[in-house]
Backbone atoms as SQL, in Angstrom:
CREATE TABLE atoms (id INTEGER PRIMARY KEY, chain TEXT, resi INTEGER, resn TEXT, atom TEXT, x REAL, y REAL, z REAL);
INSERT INTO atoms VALUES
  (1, 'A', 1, 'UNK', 'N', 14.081, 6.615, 6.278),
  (2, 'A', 1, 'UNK', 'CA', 12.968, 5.708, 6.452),
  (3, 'A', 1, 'UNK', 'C', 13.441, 4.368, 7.005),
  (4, 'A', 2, 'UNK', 'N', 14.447, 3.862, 6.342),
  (5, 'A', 2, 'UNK', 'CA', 15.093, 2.713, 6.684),
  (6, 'A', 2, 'UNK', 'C', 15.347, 2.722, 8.711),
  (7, 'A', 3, 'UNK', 'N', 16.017, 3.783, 9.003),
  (8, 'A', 3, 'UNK', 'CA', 16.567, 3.864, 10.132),
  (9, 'A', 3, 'UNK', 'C', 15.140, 3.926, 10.971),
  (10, 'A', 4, 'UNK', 'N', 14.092, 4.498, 10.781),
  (11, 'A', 4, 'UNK', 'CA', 12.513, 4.356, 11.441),
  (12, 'A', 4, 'UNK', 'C', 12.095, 2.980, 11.784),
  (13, 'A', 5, 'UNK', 'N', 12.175, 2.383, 10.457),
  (14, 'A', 5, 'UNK', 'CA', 12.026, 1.069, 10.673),
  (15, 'A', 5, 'UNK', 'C', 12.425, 0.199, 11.538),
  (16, 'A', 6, 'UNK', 'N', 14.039, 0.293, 11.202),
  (17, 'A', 6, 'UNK', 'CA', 15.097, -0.361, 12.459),
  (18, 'A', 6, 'UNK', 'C', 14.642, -0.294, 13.944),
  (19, 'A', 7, 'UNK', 'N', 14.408, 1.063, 14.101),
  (20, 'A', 7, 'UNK', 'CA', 14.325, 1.501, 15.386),
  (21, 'A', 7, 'UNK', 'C', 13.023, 0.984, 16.020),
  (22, 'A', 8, 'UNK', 'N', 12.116, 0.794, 14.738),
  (23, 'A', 8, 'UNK', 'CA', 10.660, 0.539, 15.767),
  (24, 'A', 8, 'UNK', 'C', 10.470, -1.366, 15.782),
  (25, 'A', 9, 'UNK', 'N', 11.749, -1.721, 14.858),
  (26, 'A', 9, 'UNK', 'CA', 11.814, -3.587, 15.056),
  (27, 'A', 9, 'UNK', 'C', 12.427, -3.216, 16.237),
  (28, 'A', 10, 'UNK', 'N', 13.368, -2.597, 16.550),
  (29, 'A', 10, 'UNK', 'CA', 14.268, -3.026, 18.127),
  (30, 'A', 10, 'UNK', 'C', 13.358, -2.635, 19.414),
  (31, 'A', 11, 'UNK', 'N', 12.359, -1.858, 18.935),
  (32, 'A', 11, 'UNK', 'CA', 11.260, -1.301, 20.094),
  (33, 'A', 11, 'UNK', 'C', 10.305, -2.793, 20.232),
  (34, 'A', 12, 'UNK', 'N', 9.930, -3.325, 19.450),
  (35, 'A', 12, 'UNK', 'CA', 8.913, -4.276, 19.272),
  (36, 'A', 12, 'UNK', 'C', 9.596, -5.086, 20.283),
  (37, 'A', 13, 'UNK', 'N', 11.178, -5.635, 19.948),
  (38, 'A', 13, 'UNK', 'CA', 11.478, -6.942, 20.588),
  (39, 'A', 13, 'UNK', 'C', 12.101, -6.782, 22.026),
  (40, 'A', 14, 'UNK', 'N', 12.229, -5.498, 21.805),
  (41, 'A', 14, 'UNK', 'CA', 13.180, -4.818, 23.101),
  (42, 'A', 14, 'UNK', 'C', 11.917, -5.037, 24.278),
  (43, 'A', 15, 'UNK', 'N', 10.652, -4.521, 24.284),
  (44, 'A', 15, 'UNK', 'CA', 9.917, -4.113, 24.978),
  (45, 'A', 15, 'UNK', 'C', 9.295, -5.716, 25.779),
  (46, 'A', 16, 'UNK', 'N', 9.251, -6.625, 25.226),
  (47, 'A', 16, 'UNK', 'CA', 9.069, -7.887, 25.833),
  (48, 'A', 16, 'UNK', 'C', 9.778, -8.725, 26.538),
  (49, 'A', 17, 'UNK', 'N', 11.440, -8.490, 26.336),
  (50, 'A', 17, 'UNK', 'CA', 12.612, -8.767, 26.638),
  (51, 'A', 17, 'UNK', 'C', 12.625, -8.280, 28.100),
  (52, 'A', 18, 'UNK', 'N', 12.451, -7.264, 27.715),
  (53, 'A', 18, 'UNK', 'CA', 12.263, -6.382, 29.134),
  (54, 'A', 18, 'UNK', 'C', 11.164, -6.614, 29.849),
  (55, 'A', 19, 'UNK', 'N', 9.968, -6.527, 29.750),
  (56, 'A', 19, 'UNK', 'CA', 8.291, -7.024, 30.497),
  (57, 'A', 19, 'UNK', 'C', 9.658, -8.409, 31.089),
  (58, 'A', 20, 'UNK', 'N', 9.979, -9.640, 30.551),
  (59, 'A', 20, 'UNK', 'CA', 9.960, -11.136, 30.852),
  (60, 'A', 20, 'UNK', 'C', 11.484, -10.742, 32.135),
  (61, 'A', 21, 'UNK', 'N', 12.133, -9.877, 31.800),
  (62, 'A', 21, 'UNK', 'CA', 13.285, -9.537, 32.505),
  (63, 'A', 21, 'UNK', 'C', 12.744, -9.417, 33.928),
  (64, 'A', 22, 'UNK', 'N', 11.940, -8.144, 34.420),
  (65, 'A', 22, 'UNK', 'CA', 11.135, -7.357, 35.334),
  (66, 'A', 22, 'UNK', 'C', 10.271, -8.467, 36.385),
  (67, 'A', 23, 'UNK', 'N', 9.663, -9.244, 35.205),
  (68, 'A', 23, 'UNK', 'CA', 9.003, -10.572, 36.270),
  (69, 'A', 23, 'UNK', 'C', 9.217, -11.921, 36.299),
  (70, 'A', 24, 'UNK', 'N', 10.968, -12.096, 35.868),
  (71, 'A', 24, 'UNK', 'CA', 11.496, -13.456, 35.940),
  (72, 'A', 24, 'UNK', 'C', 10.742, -14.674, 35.387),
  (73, 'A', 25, 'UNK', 'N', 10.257, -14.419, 33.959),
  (74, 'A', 25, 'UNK', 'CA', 9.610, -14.777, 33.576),
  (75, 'A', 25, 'UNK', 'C', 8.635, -14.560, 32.467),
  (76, 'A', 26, 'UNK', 'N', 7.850, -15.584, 31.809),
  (77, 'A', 26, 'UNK', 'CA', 6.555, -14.975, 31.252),
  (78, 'A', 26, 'UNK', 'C', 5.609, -14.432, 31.740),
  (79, 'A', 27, 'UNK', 'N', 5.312, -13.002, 31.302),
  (80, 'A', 27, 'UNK', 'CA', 4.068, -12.194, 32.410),
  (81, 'A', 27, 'UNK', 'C', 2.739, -12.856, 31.956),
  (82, 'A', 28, 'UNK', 'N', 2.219, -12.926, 32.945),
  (83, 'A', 28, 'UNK', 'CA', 0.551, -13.771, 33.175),
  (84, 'A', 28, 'UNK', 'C', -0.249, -12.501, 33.352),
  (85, 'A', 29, 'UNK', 'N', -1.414, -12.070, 31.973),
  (86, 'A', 29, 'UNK', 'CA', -1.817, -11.014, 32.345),
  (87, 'A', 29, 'UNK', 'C', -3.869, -11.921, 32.069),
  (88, 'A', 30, 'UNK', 'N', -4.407, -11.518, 33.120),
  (89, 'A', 30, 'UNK', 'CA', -5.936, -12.189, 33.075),
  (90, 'A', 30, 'UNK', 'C', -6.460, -11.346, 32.585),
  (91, 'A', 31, 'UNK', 'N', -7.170, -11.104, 30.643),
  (92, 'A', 31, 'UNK', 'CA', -7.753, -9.694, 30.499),
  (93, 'A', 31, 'UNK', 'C', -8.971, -10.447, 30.470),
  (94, 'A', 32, 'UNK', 'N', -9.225, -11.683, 30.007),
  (95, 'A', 32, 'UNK', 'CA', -10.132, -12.219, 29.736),
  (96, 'A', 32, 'UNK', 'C', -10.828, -12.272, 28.153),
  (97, 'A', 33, 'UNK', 'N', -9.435, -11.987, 27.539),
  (98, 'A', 33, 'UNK', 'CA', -9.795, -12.109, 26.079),
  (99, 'A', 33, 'UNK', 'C', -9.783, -13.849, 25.812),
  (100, 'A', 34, 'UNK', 'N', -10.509, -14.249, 24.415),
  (101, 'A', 34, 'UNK', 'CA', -10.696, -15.107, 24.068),
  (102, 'A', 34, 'UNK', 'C', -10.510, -15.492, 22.651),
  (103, 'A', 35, 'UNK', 'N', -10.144, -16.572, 22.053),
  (104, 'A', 35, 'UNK', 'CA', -9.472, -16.930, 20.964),
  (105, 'A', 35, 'UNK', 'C', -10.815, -16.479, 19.502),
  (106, 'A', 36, 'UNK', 'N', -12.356, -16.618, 20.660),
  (107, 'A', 36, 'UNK', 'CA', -12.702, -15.504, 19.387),
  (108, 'A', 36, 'UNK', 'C', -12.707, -14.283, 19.088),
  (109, 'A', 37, 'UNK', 'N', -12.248, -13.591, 20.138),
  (110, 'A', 37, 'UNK', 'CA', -11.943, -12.163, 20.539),
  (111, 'A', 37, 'UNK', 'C', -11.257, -12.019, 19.713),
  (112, 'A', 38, 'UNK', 'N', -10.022, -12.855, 19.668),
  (113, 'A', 38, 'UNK', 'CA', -8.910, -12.609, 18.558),
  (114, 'A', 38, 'UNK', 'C', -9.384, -12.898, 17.033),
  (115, 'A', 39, 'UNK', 'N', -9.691, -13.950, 16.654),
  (116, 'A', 39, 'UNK', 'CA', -10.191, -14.590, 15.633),
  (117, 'A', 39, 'UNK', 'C', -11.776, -13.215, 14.903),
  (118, 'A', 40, 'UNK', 'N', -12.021, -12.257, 15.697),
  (119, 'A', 40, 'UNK', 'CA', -13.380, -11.491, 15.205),
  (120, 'A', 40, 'UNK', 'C', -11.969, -10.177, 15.074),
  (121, 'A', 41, 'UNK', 'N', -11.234, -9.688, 15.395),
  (122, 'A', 41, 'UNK', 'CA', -10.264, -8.763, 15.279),
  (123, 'A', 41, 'UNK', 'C', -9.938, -9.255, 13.971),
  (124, 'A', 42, 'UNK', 'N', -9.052, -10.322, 13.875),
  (125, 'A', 42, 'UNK', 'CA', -8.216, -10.798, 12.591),
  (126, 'A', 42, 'UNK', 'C', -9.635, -10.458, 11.174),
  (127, 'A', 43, 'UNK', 'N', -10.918, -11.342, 11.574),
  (128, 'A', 43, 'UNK', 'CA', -12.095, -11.301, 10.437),
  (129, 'A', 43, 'UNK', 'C', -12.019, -9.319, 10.154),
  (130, 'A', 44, 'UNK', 'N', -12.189, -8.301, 11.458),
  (131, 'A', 44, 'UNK', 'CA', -11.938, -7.026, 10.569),
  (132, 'A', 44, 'UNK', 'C', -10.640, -6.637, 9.959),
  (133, 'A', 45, 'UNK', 'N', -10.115, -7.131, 10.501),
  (134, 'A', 45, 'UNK', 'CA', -8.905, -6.437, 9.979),
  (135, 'A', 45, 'UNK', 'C', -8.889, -7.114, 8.152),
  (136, 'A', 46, 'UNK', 'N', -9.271, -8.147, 7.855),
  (137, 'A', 46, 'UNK', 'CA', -9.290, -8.746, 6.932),
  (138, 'A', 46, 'UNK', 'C', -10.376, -7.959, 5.778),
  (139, 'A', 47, 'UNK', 'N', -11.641, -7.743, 6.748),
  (140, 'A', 47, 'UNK', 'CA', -12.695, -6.860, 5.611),
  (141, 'A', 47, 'UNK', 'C', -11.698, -5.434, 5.601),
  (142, 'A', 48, 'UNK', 'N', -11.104, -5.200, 6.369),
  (143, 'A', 48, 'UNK', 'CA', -11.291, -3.745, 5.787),
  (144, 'A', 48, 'UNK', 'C', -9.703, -3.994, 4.903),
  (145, 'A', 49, 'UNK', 'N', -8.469, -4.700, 5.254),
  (146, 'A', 49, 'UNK', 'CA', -7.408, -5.308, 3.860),
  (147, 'A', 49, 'UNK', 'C', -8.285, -5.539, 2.151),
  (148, 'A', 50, 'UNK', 'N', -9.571, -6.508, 2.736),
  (149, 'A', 50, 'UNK', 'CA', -10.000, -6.398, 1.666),
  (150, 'A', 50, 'UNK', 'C', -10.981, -5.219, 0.552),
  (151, 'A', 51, 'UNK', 'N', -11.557, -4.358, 1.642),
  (152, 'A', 51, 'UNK', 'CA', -12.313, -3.157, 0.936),
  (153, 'A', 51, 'UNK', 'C', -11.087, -1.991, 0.688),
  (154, 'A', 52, 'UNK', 'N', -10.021, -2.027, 1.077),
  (155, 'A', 52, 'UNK', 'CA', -8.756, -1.413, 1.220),
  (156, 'A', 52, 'UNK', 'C', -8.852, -1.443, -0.559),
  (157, 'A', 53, 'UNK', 'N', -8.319, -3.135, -0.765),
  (158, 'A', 53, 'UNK', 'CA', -8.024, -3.717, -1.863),
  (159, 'A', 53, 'UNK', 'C', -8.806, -3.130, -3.095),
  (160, 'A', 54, 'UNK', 'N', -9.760, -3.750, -2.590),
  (161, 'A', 54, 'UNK', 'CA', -11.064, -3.545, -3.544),
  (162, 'A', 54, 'UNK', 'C', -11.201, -1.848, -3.810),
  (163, 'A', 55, 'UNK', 'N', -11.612, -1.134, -3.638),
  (164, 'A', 55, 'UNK', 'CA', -11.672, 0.679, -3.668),
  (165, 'A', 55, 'UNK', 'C', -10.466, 1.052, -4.283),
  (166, 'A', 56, 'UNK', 'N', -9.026, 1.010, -4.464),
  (167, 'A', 56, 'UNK', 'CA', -7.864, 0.870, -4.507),
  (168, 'A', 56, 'UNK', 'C', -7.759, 0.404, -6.073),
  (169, 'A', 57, 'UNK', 'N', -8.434, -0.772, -6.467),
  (170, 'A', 57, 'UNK', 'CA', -8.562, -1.361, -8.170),
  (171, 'A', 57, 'UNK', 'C', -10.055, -0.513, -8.633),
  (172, 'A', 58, 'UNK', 'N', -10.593, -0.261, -7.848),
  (173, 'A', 58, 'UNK', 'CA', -11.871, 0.589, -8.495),
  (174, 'A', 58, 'UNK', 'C', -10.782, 2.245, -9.080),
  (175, 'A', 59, 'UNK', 'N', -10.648, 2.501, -8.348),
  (176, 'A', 59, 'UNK', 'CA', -10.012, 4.059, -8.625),
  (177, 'A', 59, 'UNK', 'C', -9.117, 3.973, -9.281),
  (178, 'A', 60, 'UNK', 'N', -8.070, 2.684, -9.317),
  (179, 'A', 60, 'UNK', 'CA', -7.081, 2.914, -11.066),
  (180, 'A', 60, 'UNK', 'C', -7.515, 2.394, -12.042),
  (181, 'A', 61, 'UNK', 'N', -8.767, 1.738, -11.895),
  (182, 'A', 61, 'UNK', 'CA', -9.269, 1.394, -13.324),
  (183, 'A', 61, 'UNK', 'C', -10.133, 2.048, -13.481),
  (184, 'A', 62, 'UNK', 'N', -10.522, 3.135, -12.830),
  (185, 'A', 62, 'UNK', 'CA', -11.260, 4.765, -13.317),
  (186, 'A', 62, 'UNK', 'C', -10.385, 5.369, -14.085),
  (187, 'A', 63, 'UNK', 'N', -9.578, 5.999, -13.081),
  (188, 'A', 63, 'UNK', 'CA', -8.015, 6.567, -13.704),
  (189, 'A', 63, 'UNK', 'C', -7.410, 6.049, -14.719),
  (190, 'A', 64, 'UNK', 'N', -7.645, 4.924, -14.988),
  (191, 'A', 64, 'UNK', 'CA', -7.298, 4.404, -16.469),
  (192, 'A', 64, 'UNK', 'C', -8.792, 4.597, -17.660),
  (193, 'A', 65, 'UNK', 'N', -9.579, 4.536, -17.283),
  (194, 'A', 65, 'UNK', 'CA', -10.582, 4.474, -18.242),
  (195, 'A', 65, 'UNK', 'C', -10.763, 6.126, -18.479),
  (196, 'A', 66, 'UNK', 'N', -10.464, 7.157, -17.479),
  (197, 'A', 66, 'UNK', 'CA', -10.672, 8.539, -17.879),
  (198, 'A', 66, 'UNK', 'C', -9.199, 8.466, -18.490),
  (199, 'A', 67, 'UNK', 'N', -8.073, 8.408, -18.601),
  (200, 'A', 67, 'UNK', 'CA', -7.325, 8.627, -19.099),
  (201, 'A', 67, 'UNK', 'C', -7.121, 8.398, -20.826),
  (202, 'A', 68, 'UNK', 'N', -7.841, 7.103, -20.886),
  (203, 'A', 68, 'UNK', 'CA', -8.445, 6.636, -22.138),
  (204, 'A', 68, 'UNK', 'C', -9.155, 7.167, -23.276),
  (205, 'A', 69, 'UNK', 'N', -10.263, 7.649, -22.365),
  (206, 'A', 69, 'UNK', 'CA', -11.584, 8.477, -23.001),
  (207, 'A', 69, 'UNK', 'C', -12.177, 9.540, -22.022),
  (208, 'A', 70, 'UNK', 'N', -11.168, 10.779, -21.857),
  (209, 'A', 70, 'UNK', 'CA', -11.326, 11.950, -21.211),
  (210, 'A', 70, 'UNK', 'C', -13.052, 12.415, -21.090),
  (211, 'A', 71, 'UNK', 'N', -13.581, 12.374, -22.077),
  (212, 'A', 71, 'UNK', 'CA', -15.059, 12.880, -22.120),
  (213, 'A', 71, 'UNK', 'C', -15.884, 12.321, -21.533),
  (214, 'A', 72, 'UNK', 'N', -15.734, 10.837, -20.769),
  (215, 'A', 72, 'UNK', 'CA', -16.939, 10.436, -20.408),
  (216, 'A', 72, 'UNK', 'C', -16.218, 10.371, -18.683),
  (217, 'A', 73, 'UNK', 'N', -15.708, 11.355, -18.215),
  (218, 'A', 73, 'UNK', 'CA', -14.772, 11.514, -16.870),
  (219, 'A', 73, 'UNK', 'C', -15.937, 11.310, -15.940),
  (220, 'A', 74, 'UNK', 'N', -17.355, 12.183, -16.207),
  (221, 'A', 74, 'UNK', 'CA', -17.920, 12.307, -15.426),
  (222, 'A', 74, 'UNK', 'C', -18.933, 11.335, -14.914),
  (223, 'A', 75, 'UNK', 'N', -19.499, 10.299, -16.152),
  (224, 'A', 75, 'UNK', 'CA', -20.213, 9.341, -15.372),
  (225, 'A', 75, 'UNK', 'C', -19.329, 7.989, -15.136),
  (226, 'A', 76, 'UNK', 'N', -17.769, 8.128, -15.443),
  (227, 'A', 76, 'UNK', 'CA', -16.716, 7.147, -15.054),
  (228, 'A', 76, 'UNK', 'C', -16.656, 7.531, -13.525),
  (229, 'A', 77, 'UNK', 'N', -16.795, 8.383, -12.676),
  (230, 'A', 77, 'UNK', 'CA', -16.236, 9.169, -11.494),
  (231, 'A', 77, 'UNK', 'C', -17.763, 8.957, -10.701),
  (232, 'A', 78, 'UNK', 'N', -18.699, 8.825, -10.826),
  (233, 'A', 78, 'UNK', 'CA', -19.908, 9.113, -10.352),
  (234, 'A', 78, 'UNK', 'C', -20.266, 7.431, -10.302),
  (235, 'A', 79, 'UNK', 'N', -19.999, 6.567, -11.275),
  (236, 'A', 79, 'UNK', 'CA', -19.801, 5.042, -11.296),
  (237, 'A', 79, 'UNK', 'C', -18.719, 4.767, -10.130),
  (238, 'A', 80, 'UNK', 'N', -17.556, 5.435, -9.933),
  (239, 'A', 80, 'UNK', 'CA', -16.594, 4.838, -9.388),
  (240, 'A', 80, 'UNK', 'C', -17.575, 5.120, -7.930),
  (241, 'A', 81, 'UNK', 'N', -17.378, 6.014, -7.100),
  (242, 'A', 81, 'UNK', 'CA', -17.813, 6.539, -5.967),
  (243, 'A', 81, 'UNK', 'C', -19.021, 5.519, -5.427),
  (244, 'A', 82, 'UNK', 'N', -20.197, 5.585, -6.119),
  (245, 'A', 82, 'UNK', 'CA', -21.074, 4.481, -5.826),
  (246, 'A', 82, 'UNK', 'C', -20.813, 3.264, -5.790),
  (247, 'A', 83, 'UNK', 'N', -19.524, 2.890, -6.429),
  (248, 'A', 83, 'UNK', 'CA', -19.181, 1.329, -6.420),
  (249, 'A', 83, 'UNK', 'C', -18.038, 1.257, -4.936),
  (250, 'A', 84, 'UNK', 'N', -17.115, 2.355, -4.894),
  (251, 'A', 84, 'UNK', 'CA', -16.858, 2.335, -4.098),
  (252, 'A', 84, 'UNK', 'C', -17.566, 2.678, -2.442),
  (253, 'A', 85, 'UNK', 'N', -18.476, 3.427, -2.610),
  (254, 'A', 85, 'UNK', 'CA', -19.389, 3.562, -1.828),
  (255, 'A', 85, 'UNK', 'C', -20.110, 2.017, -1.220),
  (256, 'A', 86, 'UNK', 'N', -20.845, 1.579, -1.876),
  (257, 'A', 86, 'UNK', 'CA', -21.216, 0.202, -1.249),
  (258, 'A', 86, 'UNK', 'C', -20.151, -0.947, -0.989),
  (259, 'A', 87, 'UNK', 'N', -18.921, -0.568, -1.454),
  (260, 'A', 87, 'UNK', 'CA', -17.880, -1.783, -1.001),
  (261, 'A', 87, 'UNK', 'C', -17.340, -1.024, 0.235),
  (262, 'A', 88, 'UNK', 'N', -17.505, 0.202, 1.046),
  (263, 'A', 88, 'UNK', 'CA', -17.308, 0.631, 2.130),
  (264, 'A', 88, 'UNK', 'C', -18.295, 0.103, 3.077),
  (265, 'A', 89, 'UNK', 'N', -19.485, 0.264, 2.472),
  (266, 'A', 89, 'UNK', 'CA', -20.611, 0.047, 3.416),
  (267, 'A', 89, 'UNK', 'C', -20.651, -1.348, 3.848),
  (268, 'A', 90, 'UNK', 'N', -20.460, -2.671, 2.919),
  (269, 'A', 90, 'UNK', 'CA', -19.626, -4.183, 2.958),
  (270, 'A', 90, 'UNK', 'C', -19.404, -3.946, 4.078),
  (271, 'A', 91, 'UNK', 'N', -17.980, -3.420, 3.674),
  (272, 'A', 91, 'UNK', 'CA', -16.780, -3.372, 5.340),
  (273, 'A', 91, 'UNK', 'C', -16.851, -3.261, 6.238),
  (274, 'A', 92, 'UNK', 'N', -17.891, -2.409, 6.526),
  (275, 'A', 92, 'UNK', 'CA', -18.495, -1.879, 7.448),
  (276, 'A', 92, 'UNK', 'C', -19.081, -2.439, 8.569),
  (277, 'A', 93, 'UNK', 'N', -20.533, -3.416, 7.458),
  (278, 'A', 93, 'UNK', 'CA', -21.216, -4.169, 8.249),
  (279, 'A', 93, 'UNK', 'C', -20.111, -4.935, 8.423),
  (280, 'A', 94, 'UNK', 'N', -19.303, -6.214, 7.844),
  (281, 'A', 94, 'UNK', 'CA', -19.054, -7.279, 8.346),
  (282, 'A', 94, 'UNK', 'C', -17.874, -6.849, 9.761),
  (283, 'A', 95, 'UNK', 'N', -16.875, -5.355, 9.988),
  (284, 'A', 95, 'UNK', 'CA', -16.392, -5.068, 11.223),
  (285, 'A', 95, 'UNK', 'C', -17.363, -4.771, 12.229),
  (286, 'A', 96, 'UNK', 'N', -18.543, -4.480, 12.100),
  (287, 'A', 96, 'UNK', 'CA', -19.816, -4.631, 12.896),
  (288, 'A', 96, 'UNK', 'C', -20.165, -5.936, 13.865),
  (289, 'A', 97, 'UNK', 'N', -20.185, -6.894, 12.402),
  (290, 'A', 97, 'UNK', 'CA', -20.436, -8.096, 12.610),
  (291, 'A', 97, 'UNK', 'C', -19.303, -9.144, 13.413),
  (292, 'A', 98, 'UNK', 'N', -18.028, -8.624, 13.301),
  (293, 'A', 98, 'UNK', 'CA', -16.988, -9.380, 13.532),
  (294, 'A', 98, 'UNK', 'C', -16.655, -9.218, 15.168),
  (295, 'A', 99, 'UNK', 'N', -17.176, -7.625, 15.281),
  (296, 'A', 99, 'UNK', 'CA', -17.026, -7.344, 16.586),
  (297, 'A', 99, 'UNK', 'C', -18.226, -7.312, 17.694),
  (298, 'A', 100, 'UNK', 'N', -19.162, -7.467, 17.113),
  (299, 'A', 100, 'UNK', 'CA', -20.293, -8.032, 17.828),
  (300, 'A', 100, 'UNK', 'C', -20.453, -9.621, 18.386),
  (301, 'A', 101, 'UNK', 'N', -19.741, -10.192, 17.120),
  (302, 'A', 101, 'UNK', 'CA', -19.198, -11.992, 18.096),
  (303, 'A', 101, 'UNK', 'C', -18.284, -11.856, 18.752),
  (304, 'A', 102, 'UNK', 'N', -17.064, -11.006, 18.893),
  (305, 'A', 102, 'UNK', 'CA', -16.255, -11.231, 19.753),
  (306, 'A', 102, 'UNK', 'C', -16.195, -11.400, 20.699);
């Protein structure tokens, strides 16, 4: 795993080294992106880190509460899903939303 890693940091820095080599320089590319373009990317990437988060503490503190009190598994599991369910749907809209201002 270690050696994967290595290899894909030396790809990252290698690959720009090289682009700046090729055109004596910093490459000038016109895509016509814009700093909110970037700034509505970063806002999803952030909802979905955070519904990541969020769904992630819902399901081990299921897994802890069925582990607890085995018998009530089923409306602990049917609670979890719906809670996790609308913190998907969250995410959802606001990468909607994030990429509709961009």
């Amino acid at each position: 795993m270690k050696n994967i890693l290595k290899l894909a940091t030396v790809a990252v820095l290698a690959v720009p080294a090289m682009a700046m080599a090729q055109t004596g320089g910093l490459p000038v590319v016109e895509t016509g992106v814009t700093i909110g373009t970037g700034l509505a990317v970063i806002g999803a990437g952030l909802a979905v880190f955070g519904a990541g988060k969020g769904i992630g503490q819902i399901g081990g503190s299921a897994m802890e509460s069925i582990a607890r009190q085995p018998e009530a598994a089923g409306p602990i599991a049917q609670n979890m899903i719906i809670a996790a369910a609308l913190i998907e749907g969250a995410a959802l809209f606001a990468i909607v939303v994030a990429f509709l201002k961009a």
